[in-house]
N, C-alpha and C positions, 0 to 999 in steps of 0.2 A: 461427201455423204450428207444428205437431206436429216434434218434432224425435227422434232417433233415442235410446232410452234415457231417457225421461219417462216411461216405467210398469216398475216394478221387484216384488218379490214375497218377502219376507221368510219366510221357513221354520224352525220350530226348537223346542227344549225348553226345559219352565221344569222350577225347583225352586221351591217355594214355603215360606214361612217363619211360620205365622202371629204376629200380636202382639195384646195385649190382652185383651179378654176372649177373642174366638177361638179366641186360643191357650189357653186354660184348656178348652176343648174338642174343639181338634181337634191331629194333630200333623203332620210336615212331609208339604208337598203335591208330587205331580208331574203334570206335563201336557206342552199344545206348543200352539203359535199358529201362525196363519197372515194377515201384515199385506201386502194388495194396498194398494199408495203410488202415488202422482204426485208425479212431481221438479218442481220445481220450482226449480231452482238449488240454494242451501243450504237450501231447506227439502222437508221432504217432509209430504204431507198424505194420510190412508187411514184403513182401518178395521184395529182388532186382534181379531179372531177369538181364541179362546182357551178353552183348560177345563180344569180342574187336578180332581185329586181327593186330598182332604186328609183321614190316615187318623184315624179317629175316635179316642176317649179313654177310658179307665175313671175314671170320677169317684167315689171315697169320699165316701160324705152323709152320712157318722158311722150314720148307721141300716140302712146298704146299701150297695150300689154299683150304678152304672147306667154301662153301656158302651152308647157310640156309635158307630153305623157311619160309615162314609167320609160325609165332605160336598162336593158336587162344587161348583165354583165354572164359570161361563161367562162371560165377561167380551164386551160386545159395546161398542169404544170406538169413538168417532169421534178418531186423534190425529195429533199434527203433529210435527213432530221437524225439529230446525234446526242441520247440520250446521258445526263448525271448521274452517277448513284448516288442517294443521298436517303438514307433511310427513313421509310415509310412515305416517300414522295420520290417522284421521278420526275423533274425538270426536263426542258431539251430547247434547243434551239436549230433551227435549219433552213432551208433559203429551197422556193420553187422557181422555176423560168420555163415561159412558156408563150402562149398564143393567149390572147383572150378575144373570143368574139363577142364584137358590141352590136346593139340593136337599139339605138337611137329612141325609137318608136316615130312619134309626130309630132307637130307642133302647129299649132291653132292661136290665131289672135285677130285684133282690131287695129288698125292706124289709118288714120285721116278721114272715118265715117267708113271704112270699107273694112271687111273680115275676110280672112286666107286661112288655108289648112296646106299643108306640108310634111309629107315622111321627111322621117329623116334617115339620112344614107350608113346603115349597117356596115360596120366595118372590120378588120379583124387587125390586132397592135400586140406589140411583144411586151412583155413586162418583166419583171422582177418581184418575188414576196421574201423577204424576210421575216421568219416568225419564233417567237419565242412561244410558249408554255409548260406545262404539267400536268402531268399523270396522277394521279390518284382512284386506287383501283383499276378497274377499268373506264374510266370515266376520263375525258380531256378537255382541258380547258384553257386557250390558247388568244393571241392576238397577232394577225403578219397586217406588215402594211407593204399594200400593192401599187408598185410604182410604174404607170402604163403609161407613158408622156402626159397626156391632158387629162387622165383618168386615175388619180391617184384618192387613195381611199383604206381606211384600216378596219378589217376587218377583224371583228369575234367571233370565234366559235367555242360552241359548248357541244361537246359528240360524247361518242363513247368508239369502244374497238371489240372486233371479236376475233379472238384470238391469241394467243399471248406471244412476247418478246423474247427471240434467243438470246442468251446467256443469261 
C-alpha cells in the first residue's frame, strides 16, 4: 500500500573538482542534477541525472601548447542513499553506478610554427560515486567522488527536494 510522501525529487547544483590525470586537463567543473527517489523508510532508491561542464586546460608540450575546450561530463546513475536519524539533522551516505557520457569537446594548438584544431572523440565509461551528506530541512548538502577510469573528480552539491521522506 502506497503511503503518502514515498516519491520525493531532489533539485540542485554541483561544483565539480577534478583529480588525476583529468585534472591535468581540465579545470573546476559546474552543473546541476536532478534525482527522482522512492522512500523507502531510511533508504531511498532513484536515478541521478546530472552534467557538469569542466573548463578545459592550456597544456605546455615543451614544443607548443595545446588548449582544450570545456569537457562536459553527464552522469546517468542508478543510486541508493541510506538515511541516519540524528536529531534535527539527517546524515546519509550512498553509492550511484552507472554510464557517464563524456564529450571531450576540442582541442587547438601550435608546434613547430604550424597550428591544428581537433575534436575530440566523445565517449561513454562506467563509473562508480560514493557519496556522503546531509539533510537539513529540506535543503541538501553533499559531496560523492566519481571514479570513471581516467575521469575521476569530486563532486559538490548543494540542492534542495520536494517532497518529503517515508517513515
Amino acid at each position: 500500500m502506497a503511503s503518502y510522501g514515498q516519491f520525493r525529487v531532489g533539485l540542485g547544483l554541483i561544483g565539480g573538482i577534478p583529480s588525476g590525470s583529468f585534472g591535468d586537463i581540465t579545470d573546476f567543473g559546474i552543473g546541476g542534477y536532478i534525482e527522482p527517489k522512492v522512500s523507502l523508510n531510511d533508504l531511498e532508491v532513484g536515478v541521478h541525472l546530472g552534467g557538469m561542464a569542466f573548463a578545459g586546460a592550456n597544456i605546455d608540450t615543451g614544443a607548443g601548447s595545446v588548449g582544450l575546450s570545456a569537457t562536459t561530463v553527464i552522469p546517468i546513475l542508478a543510486i541508493g542513499q541510506y538515511y541516519l536519524d540524528v536529531p534535527g539533522v539527517t546524515p546519509y551516505f550512498g553509492l550511484g553506478l552507472g554510464p557517464y557520457i563524456v564529450d571531450g569537446g576540442s582541442a587547438s594548438g601550435s608546434a613547430g610554427g604550424g597550428t591544428f584544431t581537433a575534436d575530440v572523440e566523445s565517449t561513454t565509461k562506467f563509473g562508480v560515486a560514493p557519496k556522503i551528506g546531509i539533510n537539513i530541512g529540506g535543503f541538501d548538502i553533499g559531496a560523492a567522488y566519481h571514479i570513471v577510469s581516467d575521469l575521476n573528480f569530486l563532486a559538490i552539491n548543494l540542492g534542495f527536494h520536494i517532497g518529503k521522506r517515508a517513515g
